[in-house]
Short mmCIF file of the C-alpha atoms (twelve columns), coordinates in Angstrom:
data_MODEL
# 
_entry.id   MODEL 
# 
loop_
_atom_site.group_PDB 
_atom_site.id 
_atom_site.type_symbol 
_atom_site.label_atom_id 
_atom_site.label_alt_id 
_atom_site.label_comp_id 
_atom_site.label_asym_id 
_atom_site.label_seq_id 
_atom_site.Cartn_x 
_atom_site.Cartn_y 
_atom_site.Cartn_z 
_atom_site.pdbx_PDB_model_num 
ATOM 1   C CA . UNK A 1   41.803  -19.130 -4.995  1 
ATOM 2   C CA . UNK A 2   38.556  -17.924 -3.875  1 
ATOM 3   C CA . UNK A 3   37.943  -19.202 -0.086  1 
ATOM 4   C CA . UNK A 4   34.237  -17.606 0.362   1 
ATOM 5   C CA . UNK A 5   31.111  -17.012 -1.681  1 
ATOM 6   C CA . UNK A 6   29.590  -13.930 -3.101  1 
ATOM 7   C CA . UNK A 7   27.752  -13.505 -0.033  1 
ATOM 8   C CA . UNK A 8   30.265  -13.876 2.643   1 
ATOM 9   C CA . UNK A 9   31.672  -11.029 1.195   1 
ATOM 10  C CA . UNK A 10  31.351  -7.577  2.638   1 
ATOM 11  C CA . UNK A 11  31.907  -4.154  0.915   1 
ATOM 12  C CA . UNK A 12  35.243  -2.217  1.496   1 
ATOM 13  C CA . UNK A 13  35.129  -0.177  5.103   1 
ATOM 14  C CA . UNK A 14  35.186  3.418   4.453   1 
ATOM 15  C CA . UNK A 15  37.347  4.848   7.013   1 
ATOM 16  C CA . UNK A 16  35.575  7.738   8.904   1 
ATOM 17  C CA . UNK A 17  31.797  6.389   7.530   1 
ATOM 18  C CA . UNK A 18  29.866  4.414   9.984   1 
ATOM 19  C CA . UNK A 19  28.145  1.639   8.183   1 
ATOM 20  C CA . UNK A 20  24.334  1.291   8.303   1 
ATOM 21  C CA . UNK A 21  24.383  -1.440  10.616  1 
ATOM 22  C CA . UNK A 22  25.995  0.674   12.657  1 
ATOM 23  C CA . UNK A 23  23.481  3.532   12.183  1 
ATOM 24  C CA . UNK A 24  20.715  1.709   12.882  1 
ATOM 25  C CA . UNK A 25  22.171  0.228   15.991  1 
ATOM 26  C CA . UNK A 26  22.603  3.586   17.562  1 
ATOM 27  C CA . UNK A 27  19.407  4.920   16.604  1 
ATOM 28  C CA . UNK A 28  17.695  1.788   18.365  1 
ATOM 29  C CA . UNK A 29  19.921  2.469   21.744  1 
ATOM 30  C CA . UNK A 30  18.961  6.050   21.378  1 
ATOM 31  C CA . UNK A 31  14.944  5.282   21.134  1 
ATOM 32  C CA . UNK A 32  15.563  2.694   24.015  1 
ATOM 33  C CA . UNK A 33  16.630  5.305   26.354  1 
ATOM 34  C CA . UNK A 34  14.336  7.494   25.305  1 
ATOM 35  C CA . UNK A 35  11.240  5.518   26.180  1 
ATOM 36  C CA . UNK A 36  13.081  4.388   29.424  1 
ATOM 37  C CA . UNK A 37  12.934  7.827   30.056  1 
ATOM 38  C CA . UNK A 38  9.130   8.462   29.686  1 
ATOM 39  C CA . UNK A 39  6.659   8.808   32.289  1 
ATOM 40  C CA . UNK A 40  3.829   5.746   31.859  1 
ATOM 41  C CA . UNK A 41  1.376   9.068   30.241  1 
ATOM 42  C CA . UNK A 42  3.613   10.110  27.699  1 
ATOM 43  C CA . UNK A 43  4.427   6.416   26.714  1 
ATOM 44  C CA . UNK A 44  0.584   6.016   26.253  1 
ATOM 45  C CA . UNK A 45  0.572   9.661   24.268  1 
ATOM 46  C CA . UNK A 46  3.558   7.992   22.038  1 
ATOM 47  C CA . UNK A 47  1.779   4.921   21.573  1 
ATOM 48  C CA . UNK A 48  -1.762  6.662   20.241  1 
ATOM 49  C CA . UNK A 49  0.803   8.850   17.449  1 
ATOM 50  C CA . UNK A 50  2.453   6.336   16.224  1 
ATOM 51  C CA . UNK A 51  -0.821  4.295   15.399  1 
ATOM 52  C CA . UNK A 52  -2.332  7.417   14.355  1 
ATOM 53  C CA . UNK A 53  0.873   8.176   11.846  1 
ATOM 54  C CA . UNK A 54  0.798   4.320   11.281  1 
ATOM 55  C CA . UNK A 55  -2.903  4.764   10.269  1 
ATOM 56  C CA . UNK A 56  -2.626  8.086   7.818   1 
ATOM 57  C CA . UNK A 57  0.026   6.682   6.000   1 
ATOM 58  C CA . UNK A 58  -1.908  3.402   5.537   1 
ATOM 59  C CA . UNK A 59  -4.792  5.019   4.374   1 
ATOM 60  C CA . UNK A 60  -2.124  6.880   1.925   1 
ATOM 61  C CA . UNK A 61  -0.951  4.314   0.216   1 
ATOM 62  C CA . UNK A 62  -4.921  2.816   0.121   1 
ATOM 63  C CA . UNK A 63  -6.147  5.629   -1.965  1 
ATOM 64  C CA . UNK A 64  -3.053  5.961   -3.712  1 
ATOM 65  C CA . UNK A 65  -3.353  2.550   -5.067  1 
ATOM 66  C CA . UNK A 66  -7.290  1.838   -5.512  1 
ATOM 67  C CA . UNK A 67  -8.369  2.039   -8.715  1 
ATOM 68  C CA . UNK A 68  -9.991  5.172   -10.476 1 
ATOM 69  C CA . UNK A 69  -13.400 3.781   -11.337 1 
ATOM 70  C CA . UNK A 70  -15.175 4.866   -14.846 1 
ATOM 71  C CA . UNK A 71  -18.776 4.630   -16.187 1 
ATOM 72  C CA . UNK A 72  -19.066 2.264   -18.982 1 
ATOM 73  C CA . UNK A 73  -22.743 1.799   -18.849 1 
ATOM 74  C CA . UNK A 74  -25.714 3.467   -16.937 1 
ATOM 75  C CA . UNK A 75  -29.394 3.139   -16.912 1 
ATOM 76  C CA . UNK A 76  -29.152 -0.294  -17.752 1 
ATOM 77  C CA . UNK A 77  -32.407 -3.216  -17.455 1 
ATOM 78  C CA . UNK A 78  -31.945 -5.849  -15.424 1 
ATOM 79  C CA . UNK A 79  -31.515 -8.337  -18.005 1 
ATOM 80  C CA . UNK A 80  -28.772 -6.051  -19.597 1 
ATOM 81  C CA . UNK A 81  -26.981 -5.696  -16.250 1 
ATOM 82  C CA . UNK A 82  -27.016 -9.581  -16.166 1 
ATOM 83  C CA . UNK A 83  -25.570 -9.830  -19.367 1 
ATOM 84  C CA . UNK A 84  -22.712 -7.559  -19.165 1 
ATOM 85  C CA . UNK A 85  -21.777 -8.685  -16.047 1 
ATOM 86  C CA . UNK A 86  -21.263 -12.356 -17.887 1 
ATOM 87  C CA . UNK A 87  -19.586 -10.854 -20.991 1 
ATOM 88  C CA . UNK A 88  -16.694 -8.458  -18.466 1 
ATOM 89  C CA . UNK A 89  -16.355 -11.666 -16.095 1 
ATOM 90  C CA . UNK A 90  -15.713 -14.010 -18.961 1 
ATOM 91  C CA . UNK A 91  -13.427 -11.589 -20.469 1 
ATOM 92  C CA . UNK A 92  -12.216 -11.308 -17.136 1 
ATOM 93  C CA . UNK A 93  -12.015 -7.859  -17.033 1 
ATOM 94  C CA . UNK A 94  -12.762 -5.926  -13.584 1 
ATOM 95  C CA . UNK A 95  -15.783 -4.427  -12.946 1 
ATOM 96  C CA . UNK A 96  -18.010 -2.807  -10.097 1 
ATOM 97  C CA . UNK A 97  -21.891 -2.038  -10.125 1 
ATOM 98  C CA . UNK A 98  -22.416 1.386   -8.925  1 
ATOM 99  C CA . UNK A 99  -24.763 1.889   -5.819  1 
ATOM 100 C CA . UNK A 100 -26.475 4.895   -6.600  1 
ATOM 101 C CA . UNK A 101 -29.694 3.207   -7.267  1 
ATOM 102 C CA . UNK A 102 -29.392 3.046   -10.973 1 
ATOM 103 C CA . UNK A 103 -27.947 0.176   -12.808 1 
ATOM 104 C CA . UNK A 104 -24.593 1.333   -13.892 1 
ATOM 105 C CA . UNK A 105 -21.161 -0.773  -14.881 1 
ATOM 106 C CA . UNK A 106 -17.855 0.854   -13.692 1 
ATOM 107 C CA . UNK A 107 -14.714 0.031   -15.117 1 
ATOM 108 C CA . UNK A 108 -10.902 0.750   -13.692 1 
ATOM 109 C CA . UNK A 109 -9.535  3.839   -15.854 1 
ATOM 110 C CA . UNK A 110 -7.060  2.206   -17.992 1 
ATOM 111 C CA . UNK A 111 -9.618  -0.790  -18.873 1 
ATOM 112 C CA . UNK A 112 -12.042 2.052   -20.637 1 
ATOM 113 C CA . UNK A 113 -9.358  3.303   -22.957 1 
ATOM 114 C CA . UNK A 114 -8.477  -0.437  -24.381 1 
ATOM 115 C CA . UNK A 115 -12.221 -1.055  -25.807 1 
ATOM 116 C CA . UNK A 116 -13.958 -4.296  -24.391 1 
# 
């Protein structure tokens, strides 16, 4: 007879294999001392890095992830600018106007392959 659920239960110990609990544990002890060990100047120096690495990698995954914009449509009129902006927000499909000073309709990549 079963006396715990699913998640009461824990993996088998490996014997010699620290578990990641473990790990981690001994890594934050180990960056503990570390900054108790710092001088108040090289705290501050630690401080700007890891906003600066925090910062690079979130502007990473920001370009990474925007979308790859397409011309659909330049050199438009007005009234044609107003009209496809109705037709791609009713088909809600995304869309950007372009400012380079002429009227032109940009579309995500993968949108200008599927035909509107």
């Amino acid at each position: 007879m079963a006396t715990g659920t699913q998640l009461e239960k824990s993996a088998p110990l490996m014997h010699g294999q620290p578990q990641l609990t473990d790990r981690l544990a001994g890594l934050w002890g180990r960056a503990r001392v570390g900054w108790a060990g710092m001088q108040p100047a090289q705290r501050g120096w630690m401080l700007v890095a890891a906003l600066l690495l925090a910062a690079l990698v979130g502007g990473l995954f920001w370009y990474g992830l925007r979308p790859d914009w397409r011309i659909l449509y330049a050199d438009m009129d007005p009234e044609d600018v107003r009209q496809a902006g109705q037709v791609l927000s009713q088909a809600q499909i995304p869309f950007e106007l372009s400012a380079n000073g002429a009227a032109s309709w940009c579309l995500p990549r993968n949108w200008t392959r599927r035909g509107c």
